[in-house]
C-alpha positions as CSV (number, residue, x, y, z in Angstrom):
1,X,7.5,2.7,-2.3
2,X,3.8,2.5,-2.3
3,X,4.0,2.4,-6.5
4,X,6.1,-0.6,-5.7
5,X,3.5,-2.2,-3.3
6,X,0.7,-1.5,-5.5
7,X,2.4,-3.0,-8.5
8,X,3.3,-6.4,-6.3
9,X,-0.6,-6.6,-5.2
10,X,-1.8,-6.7,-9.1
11,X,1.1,-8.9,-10.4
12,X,-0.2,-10.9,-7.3
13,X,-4.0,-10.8,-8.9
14,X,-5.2,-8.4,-6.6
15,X,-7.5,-5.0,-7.5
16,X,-5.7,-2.2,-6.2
17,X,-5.9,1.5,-5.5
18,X,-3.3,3.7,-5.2
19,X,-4.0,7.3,-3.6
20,X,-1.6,10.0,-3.6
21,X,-2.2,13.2,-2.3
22,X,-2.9,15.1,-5.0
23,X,-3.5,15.0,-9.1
24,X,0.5,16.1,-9.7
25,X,1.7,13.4,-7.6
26,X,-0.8,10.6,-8.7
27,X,0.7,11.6,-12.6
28,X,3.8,10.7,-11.1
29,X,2.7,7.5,-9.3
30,X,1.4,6.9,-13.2
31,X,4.5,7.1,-14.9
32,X,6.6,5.5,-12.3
33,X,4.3,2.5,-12.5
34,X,4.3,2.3,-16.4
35,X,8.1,2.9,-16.5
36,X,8.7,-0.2,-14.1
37,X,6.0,-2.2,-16.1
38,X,7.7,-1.4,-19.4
39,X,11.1,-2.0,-17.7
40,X,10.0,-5.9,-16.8
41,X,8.7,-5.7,-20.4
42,X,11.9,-4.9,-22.1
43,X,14.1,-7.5,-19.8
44,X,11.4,-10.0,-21.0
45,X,10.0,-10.9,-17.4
46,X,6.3,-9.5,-18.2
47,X,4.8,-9.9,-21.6
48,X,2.5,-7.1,-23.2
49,X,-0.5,-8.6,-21.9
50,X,0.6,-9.1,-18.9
51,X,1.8,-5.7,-18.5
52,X,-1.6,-4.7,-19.7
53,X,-3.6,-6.8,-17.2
54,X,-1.7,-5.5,-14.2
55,X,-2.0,-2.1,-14.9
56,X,-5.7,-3.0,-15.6
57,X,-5.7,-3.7,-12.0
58,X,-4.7,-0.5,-10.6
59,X,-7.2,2.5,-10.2
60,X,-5.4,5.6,-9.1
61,X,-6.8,8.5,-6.9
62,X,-6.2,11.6,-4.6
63,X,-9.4,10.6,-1.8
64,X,-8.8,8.7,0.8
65,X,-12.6,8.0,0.9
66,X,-12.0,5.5,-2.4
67,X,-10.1,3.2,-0.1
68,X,-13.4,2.7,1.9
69,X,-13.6,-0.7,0.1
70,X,-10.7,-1.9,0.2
71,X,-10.0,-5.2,2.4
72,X,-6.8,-4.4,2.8
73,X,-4.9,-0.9,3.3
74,X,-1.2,-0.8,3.2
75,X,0.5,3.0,4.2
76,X,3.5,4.2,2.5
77,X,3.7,7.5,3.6
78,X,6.7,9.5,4.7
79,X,9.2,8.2,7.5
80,X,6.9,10.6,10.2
81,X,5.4,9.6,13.2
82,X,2.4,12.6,12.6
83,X,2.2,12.1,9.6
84,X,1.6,7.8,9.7
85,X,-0.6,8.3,12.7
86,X,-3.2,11.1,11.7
87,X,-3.3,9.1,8.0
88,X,-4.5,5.8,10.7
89,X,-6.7,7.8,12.6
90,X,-8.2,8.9,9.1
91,X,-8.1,5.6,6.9
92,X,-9.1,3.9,10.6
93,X,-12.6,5.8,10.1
94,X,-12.9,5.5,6.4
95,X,-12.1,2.0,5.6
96,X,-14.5,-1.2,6.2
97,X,-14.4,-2.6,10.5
98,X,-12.8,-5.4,9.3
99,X,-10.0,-4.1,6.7
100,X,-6.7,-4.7,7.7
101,X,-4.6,-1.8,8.0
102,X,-0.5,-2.1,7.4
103,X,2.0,0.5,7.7
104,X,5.2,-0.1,5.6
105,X,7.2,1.9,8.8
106,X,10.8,0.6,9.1
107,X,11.5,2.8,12.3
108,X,7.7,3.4,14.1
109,X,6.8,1.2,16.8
110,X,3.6,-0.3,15.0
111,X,1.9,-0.3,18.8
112,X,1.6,3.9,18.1
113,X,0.0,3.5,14.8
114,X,-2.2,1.4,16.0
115,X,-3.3,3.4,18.9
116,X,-4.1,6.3,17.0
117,X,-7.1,3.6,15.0
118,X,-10.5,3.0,16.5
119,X,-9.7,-1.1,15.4
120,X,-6.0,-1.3,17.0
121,X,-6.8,-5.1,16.9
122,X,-6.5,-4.9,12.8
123,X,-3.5,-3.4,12.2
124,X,0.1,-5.0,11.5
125,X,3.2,-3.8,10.0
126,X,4.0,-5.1,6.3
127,X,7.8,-4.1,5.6
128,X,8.1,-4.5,1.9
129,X,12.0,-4.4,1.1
130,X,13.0,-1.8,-1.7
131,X,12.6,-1.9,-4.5
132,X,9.2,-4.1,-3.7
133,X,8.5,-5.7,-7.2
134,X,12.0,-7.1,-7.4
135,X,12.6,-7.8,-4.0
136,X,10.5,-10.8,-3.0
137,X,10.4,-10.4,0.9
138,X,7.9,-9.0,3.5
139,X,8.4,-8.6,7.0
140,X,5.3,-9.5,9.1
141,X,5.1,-7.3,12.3
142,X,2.0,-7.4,14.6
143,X,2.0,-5.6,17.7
144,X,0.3,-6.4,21.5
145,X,-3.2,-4.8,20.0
146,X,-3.2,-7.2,17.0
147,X,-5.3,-10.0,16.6
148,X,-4.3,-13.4,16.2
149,X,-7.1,-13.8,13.1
């Protein structure tokens, strides 16, 4: 799913990074990518330059500390309430005070997440419907800790 969000975010203009967890699984996230880029290529909805400029916009890592930029974050990880909360408690330290932080969580109250960040205030759930670059629609959930800004 996150391949699919990252791809949306640079057809969308945006410079993204995409971290997986490690090298074998950010190959992956690679191919994936290109496959679904060549795809829309080949059912003539990208041309080769815009294939080219999205995947221009996409930088792909395994550290967590190259998201410390970013202004926003969106988490893709596995269904798991450990697992989404200890990467917000990490990406909460790591990332800019005034990044927003988004969990993709279809079944995690978004409250919990947020609770486990030292900014609760800047973090939302962004539902991205499957497969994300065909699927045009994003549900929007903020929590009692998010801020109306």
């Amino acid at each position: 799913m996150g391949c699919g969000i990252a791809e949306v975010a640079a057809r969308s203009g945006c410079d993204v990074v995409l971290r997986e967890v490690n090298q074998a699984l950010v190959d992956a996230a690679v191919r994936r990518l290109e496959s679904s880029l060549d795809t829309a290529v080949r059912r003539s909805k990208l041309t080769v330059e815009e294939r080219d400029t999205i995947r221009g916009r996409i930088r792909f890592t395994d550290s967590l500390d190259d998201l410390s930029d970013r202004d926003l974050v969106a988490e893709a990880v596995v269904e798991d309430e450990d697992t989404k909360t200890a990467i917000f408690a990490t990406v909460g330290k790591i990332v800019r005070p005034d990044a927003l932080i988004t969990s993709n969580t279809s079944s995690i109250p978004i409250m919990k997440l947020a609770a486990a960040t030292a900014g609760p205030e800047r973090v939302i759930g962004m539902h991205f419907f499957n497969p994300a670059p065909v699927l045009p629609l994003v549900e929007i959930i903020p929590c009692e800790l998010t801020s109306p800004d």
